[in-house]
N, C-alpha and C positions, 0 to 999 in steps of 0.2 A: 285373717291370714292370707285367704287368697287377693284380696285389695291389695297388701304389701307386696306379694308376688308381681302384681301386674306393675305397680309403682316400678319396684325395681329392676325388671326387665324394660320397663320403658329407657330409667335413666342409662340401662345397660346399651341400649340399642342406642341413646344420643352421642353417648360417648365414642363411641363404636364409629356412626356415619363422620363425626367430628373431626376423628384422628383417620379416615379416608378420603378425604377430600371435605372436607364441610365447604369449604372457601369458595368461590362460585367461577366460575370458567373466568371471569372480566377480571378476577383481582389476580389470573397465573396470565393475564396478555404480559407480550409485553411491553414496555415504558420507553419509547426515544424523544427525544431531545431533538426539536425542527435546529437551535440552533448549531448542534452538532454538523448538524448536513450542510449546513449553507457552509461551504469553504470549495477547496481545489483539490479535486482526488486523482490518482493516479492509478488505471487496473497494473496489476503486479506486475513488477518488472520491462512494461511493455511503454510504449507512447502513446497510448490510448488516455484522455484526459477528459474527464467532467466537474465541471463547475456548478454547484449549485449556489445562486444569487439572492440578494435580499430583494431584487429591482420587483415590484409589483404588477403585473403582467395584465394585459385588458379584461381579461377575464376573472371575473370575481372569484377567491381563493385563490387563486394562483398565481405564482413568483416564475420568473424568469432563467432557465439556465443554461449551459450551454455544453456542446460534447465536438471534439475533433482529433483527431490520430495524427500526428507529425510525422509518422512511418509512411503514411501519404504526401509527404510536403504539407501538410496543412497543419497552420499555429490560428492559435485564440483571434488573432489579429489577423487573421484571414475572412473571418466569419461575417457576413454582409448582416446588419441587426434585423432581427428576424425575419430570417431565413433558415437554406442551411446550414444545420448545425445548432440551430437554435431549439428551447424546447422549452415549454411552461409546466411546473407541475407543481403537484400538490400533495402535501405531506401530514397522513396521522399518525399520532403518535403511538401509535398501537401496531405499525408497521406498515400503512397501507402506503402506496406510492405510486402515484396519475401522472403519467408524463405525456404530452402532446406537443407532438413533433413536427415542425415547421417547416416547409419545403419553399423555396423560389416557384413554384407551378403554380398560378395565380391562388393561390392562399391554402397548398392542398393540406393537408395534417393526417397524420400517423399517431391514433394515440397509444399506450402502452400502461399495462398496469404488469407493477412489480409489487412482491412481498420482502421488507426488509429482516433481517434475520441478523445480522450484526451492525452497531453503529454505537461507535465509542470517539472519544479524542482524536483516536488514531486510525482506526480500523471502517470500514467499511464492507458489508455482504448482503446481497439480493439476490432474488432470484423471480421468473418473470411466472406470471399467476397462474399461467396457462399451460406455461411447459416448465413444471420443475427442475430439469435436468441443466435448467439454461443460466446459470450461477456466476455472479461478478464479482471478485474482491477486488476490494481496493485497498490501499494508504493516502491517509492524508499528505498534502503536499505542504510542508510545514518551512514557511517562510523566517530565516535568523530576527530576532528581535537587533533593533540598530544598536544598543550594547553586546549585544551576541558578535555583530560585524565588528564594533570595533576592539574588543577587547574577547575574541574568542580564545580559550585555553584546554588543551587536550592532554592528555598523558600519551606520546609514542607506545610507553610499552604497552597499553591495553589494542592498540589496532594487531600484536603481532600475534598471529592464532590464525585457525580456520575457519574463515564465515563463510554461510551460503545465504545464497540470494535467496530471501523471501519466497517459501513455496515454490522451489526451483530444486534443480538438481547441480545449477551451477555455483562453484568453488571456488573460492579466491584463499591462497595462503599467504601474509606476509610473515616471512622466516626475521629470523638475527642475523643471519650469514650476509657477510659484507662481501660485495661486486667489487669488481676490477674499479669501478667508477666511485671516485672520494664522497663520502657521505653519503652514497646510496645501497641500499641492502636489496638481498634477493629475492624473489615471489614467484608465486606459479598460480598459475587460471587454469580453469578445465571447468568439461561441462559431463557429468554422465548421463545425460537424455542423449548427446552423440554418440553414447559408448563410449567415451573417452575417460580415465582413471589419472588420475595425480601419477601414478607409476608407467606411464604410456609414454610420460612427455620426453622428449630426450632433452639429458642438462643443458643449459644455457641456448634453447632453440624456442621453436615454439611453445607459447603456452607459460614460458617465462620471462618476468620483468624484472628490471632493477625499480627501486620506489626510495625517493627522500620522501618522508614525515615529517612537518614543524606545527608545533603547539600553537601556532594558531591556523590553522584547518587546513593548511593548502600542501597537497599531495602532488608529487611528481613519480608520473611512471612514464618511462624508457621501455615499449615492449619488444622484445625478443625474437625475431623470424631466423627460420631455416637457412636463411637466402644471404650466404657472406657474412655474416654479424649484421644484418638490419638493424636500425632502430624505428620505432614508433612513437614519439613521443604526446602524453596527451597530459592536460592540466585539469585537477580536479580539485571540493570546493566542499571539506569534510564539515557537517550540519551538525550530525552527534555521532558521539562516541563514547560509548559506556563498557564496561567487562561482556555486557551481552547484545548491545544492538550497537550498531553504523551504519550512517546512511552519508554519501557524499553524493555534488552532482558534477558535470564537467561545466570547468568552467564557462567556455566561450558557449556552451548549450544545457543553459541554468535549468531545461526543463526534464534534460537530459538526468532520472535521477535515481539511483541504486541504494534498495533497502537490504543489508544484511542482519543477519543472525548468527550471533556466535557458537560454532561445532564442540560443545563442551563433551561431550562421549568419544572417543577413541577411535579414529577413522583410518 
């Protein structure tokens, strides 16, 4: 009898550590995808751009990539090849991430280790190993497939709603209400990190645009100043458009590129 007792307090206690964790710390890491990463990211909403490449870099394990801010004047095509701006790293798929940073200073390097914490199709999020506080998202920068360019198709009515820019506080409305100007309807921008509210704007002044939509992706906005009836006008270059995401870029500044989310709750 007391052999059975111990029998089944044993199988009590396997059960037990089983359904607590049995699974071992390595099967909850988690799992990324190197080729996820190799593409062209964008941190949120800003000009801040990193590339990671497939180019095989001199150093063994490590591939080639490169990072530069246009909000400095500086494009891809500025970057002298390894130099600044340049950066070799190396990626596990368990999250870890080795970046070594290339300077013009007779060969100096800066390296950096990141913890990745998001990486999907779309999404991008690290943060650096040493100081947790110091966290990147990003969006993928997602180039039209050349049937996409020539035969792109949108529904008008899904852009007209309230989006906000990707982890932002900034607002874009396009309304139904039709403008003085044939075929174009009304909209209003605002940003609340300024303090600024959709009910601040005063009608037809700053903060509001007139916009044509056509089904295949190309957006006009007319915007709106204080000053006389100003216009501003700028041409933009709609990628996708679904009930809940858009993302357009402007034309003439294709890197120039705005991710939204659509405001479905009651603002």
């Amino acid at each position: 009898m007391k052999k059975f007792y111990y029998l089944a307090l044993a199988a009590i206690v396997s059960v037990v550590m089983t359904s607590c964790g049995g699974t071992t710390s390595t099967n909850n890491e988690p799992k990324f995808s190197l080729s996820n990463l190799q593409a062209l990211w964008q941190e949120n909403n800003t000009e801040h751009f990193v590339r990671f490449t497939t180019e095989q870099s001199d150093e063994a394990g490590y591939l080639y990539g490169r990072e530069w801010d246009e909000a400095e004047d500086v494009t891809e095509e500025d970057l002298k090849p390894y130099g600044n701006g340049w950066f070799k790293y190396k990626f596990e798929t368990k999250g870890d991430l080795h970046e070594i940073h290339l300077m013009d200073n007779d060969g100096a390097v800066i390296p950096k280790e990141y913890i990745v914490s998001i990486l999907t199709n779309t999404e991008l999020s690290y943060y650096e190993k040493d100081r947790t506080s110091s966290k990147y998202n990003f969006t993928k920068v997602v180039t039209p497939s050349d049937d996409e360019k020539k035969n792109p198709s949108f529904n008008p009515s899904d852009l007209q709603g309230l989006w906000e820019m990707t982890n932002t506080q900034h607002y874009v409305r396009f309304t139904t209400e039709e403008s003085d100007l044939t075929g174009f309807l009304y909209g209003r921008e605002w940003d609340e990190a300024e303090e600024v509210t959709e009910e601040d704007l005063t009608p037809y002044g700053a903060g509001w645009f007139k916009y044509e939509f056509k089904s295949d992706g190309n957006l006009t906005v007319h915007y709106l100043l204080d000053n006389g009836g100003s216009l501003v006008p700028k041409e933009f270059v709609v990628t996708k458009l679904t009930k809940e995401e858009l993302s357009y870029y402007e034309k003439d500044h294709p890197n120039n590129i705005y991710n939204l989310t659509k405001v479905v709750s009651a603002k």
